[in-house]
Backbone as CSV, one residue per row, in Angstrom:
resi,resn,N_x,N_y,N_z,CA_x,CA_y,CA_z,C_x,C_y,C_z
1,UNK,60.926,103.529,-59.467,61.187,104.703,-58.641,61.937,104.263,-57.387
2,UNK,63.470,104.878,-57.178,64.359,103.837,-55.714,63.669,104.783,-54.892
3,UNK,63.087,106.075,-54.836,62.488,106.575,-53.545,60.959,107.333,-53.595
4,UNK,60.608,106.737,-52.590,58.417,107.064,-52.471,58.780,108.380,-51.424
5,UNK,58.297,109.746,-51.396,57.989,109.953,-50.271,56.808,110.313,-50.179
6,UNK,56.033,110.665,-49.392,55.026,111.245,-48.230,55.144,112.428,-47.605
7,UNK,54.674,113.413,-47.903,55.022,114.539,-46.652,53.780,115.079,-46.207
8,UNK,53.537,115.071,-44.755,52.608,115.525,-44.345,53.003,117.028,-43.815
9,UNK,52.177,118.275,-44.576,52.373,119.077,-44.211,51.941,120.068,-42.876
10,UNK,50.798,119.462,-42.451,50.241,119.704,-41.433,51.080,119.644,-40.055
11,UNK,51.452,118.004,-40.500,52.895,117.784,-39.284,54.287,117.978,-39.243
12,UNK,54.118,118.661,-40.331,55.606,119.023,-40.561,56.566,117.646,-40.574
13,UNK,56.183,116.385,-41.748,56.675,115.576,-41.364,56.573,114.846,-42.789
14,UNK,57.917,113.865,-43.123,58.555,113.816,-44.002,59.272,111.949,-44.040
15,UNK,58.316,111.647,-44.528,58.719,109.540,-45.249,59.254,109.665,-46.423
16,UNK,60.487,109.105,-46.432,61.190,108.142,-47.667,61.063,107.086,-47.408
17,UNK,60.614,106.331,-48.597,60.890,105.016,-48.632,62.401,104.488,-49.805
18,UNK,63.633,104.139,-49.680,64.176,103.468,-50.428,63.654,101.988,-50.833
19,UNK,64.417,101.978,-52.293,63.701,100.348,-52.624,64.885,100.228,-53.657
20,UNK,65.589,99.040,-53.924,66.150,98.211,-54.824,67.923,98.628,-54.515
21,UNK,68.649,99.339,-55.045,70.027,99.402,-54.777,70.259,101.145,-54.179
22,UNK,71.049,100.817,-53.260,71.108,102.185,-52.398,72.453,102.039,-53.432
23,UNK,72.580,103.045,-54.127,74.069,103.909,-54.904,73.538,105.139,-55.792
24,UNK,74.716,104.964,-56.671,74.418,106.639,-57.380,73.359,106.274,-58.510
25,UNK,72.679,105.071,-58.581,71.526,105.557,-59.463,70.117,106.404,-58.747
26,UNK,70.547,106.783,-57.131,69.539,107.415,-56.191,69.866,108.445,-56.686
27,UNK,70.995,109.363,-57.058,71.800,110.806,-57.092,70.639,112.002,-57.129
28,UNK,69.838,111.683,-58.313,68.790,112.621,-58.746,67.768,112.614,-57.974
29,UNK,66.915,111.457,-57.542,66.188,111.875,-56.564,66.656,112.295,-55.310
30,UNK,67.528,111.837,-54.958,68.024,112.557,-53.624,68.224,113.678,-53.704
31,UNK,68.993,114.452,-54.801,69.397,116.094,-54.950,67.989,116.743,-55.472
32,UNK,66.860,115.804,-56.043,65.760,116.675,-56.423,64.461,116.966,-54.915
33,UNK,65.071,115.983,-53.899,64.122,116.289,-52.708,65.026,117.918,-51.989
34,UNK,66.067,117.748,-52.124,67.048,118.521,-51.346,66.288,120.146,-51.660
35,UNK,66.024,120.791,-52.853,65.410,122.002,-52.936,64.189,121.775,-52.216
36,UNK,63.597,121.061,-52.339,62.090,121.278,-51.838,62.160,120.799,-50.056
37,UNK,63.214,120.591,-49.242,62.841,121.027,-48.113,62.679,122.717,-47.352
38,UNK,62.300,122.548,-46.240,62.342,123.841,-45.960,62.417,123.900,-44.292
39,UNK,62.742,125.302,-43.861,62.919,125.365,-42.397,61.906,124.703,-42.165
40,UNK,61.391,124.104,-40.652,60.241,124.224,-39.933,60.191,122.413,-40.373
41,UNK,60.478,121.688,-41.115,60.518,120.464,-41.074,60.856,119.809,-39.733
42,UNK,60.082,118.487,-39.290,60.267,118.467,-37.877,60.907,116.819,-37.679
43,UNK,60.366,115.879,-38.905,60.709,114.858,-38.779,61.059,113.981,-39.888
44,UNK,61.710,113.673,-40.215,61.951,112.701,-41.499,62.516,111.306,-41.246
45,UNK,61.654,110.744,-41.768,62.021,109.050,-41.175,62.063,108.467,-42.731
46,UNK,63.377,108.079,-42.696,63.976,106.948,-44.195,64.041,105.429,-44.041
47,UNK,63.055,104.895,-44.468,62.602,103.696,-44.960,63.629,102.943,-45.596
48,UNK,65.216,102.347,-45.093,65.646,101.281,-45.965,65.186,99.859,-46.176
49,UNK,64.141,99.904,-45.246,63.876,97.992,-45.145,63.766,97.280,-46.883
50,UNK,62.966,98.306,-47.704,63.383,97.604,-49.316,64.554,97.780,-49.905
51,UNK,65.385,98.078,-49.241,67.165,98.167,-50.076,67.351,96.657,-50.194
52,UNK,68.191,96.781,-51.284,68.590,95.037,-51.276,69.750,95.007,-51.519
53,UNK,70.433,95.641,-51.815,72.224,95.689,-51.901,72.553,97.283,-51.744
54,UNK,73.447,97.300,-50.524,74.228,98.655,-50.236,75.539,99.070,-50.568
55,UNK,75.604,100.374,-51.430,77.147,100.538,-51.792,77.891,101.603,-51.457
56,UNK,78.486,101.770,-51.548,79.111,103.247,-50.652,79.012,104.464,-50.802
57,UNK,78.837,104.181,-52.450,78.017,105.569,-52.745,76.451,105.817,-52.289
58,UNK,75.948,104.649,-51.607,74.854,105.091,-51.191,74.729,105.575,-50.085
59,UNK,75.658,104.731,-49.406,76.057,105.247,-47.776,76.568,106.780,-47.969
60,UNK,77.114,107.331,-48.981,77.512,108.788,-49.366,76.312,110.105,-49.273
61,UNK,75.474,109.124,-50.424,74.060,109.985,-50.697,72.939,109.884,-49.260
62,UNK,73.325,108.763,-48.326,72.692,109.026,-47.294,73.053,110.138,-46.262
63,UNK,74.282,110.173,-46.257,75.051,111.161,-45.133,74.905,112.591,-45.589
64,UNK,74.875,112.914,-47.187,74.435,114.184,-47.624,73.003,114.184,-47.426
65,UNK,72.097,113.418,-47.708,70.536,113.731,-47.085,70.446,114.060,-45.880
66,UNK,70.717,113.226,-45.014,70.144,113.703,-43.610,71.145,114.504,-43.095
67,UNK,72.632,115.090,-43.496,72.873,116.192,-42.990,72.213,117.282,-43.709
68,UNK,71.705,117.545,-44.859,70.970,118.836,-45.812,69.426,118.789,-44.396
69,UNK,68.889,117.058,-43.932,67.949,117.564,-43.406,67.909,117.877,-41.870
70,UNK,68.570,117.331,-41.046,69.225,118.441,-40.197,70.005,119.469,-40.208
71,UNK,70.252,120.289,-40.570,70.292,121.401,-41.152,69.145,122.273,-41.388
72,UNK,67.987,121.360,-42.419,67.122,122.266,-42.512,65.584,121.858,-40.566
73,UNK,66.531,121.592,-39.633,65.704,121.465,-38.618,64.960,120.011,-38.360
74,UNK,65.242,118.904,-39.393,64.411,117.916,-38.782,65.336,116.763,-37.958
75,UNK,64.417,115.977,-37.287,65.195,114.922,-36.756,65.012,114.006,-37.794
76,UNK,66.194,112.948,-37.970,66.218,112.194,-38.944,66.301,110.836,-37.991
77,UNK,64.824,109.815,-38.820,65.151,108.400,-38.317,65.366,107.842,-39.381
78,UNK,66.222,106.427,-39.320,66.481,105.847,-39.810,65.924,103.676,-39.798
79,UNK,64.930,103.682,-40.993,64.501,102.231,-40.377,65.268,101.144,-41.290
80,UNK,66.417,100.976,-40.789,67.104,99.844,-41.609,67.763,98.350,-40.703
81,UNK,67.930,97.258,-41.586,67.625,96.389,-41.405,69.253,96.186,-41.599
82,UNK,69.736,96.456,-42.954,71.044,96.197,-43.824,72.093,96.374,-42.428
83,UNK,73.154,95.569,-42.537,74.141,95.507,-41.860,75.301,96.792,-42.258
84,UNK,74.991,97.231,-42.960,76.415,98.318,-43.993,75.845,99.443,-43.719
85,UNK,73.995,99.657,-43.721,74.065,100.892,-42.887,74.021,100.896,-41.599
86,UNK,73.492,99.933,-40.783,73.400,99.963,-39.653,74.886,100.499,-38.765
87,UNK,75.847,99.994,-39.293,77.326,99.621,-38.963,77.804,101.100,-39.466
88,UNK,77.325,101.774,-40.129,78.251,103.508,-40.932,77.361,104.557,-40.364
89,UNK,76.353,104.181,-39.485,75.644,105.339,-39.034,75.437,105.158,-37.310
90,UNK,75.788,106.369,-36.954,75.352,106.395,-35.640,73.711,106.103,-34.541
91,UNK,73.367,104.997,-34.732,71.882,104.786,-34.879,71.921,104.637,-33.882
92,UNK,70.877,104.840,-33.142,70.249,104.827,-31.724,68.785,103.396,-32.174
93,UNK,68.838,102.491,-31.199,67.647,101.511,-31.341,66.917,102.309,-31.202
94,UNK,65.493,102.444,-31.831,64.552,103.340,-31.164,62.665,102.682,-31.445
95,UNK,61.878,103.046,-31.093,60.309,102.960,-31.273,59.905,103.247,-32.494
96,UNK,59.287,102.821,-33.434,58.808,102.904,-34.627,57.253,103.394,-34.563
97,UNK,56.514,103.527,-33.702,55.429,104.236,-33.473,55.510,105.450,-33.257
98,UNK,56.293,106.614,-34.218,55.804,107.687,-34.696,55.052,107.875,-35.085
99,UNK,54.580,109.063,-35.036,53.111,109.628,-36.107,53.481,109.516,-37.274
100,UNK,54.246,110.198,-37.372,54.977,109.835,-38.763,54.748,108.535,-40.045
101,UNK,55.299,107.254,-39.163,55.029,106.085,-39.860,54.035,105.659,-39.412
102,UNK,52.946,106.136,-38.451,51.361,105.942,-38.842,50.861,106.569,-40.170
103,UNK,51.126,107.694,-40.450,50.845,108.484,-41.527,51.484,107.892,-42.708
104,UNK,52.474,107.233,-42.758,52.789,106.934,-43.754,52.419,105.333,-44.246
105,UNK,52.338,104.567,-43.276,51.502,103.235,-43.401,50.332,103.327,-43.720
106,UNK,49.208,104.187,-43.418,48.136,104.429,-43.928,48.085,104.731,-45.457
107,UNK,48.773,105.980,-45.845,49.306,106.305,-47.129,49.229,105.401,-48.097
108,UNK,50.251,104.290,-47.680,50.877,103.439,-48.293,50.196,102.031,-48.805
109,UNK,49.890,101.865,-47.479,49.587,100.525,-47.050,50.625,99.629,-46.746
110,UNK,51.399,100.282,-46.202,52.619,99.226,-46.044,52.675,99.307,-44.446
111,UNK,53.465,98.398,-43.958,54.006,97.875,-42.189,54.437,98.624,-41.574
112,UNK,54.230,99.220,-40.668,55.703,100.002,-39.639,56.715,98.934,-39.308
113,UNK,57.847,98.829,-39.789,58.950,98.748,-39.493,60.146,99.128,-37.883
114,UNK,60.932,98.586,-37.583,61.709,99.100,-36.515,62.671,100.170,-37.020
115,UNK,62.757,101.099,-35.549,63.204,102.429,-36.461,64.773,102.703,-35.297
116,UNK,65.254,103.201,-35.832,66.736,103.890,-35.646,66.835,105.175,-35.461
117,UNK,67.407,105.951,-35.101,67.579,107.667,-34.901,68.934,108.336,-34.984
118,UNK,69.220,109.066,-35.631,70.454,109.430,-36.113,70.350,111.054,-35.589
């Protein structure tokens, strides 16, 4: 599975995790999260730290996600590590102690990561 998410509905708040090759073998899950957002979404934070090779079509399918999710009202962070997204997205350094990736480290059991803001 290249993407885990999490959504806490209470907080109106929304984890992807990517994992293995950011390109068009993401296509379907990315276009199958896209119906199921909705107004009132407040935060969505995307997990690249498990990408392991970036391609342009992924950098593609990223720029259609988080514009579909601003649009539908959330702020979009971004926690990547990769030099190809870091370098194609307008990222702001930012704090990784959201609620958000408390909620989703618990979930998971996985690390909070350093996070980005787009």
């Amino acid at each position: 599975m290249p993407i885990i998410s999490v959504y806490d509905p209470e907080s109106d708040l929304l984890d992807l995790v990517f994992e293995g090759n950011l390109d068009l073998s993401m296509t379907n899950e990315v276009f199958g999260l896209v119906p199921q957002l909705r107004n009132g979404l407040r935060l969505c934070v995307m997990d690249l730290t498990r990408v392991e090779r970036v391609f342009d079509s992924g950098i593609a399918l990223l720029r259609m996600l988080s514009g579909d999710l601003r649009r539908a009202g959330a702020t979009v962070v971004l926690l990547a590590d990769h030099p190809a997204v870091r370098c194609r997205f307008s990222l702001i350094q930012g704090d990784a102690n959201y609620c958000s990736r408390n909620h989703f480290a618990a979930a998971t059991g996985t690390s909070v990561g350093s996070a980005c803001c787009s």
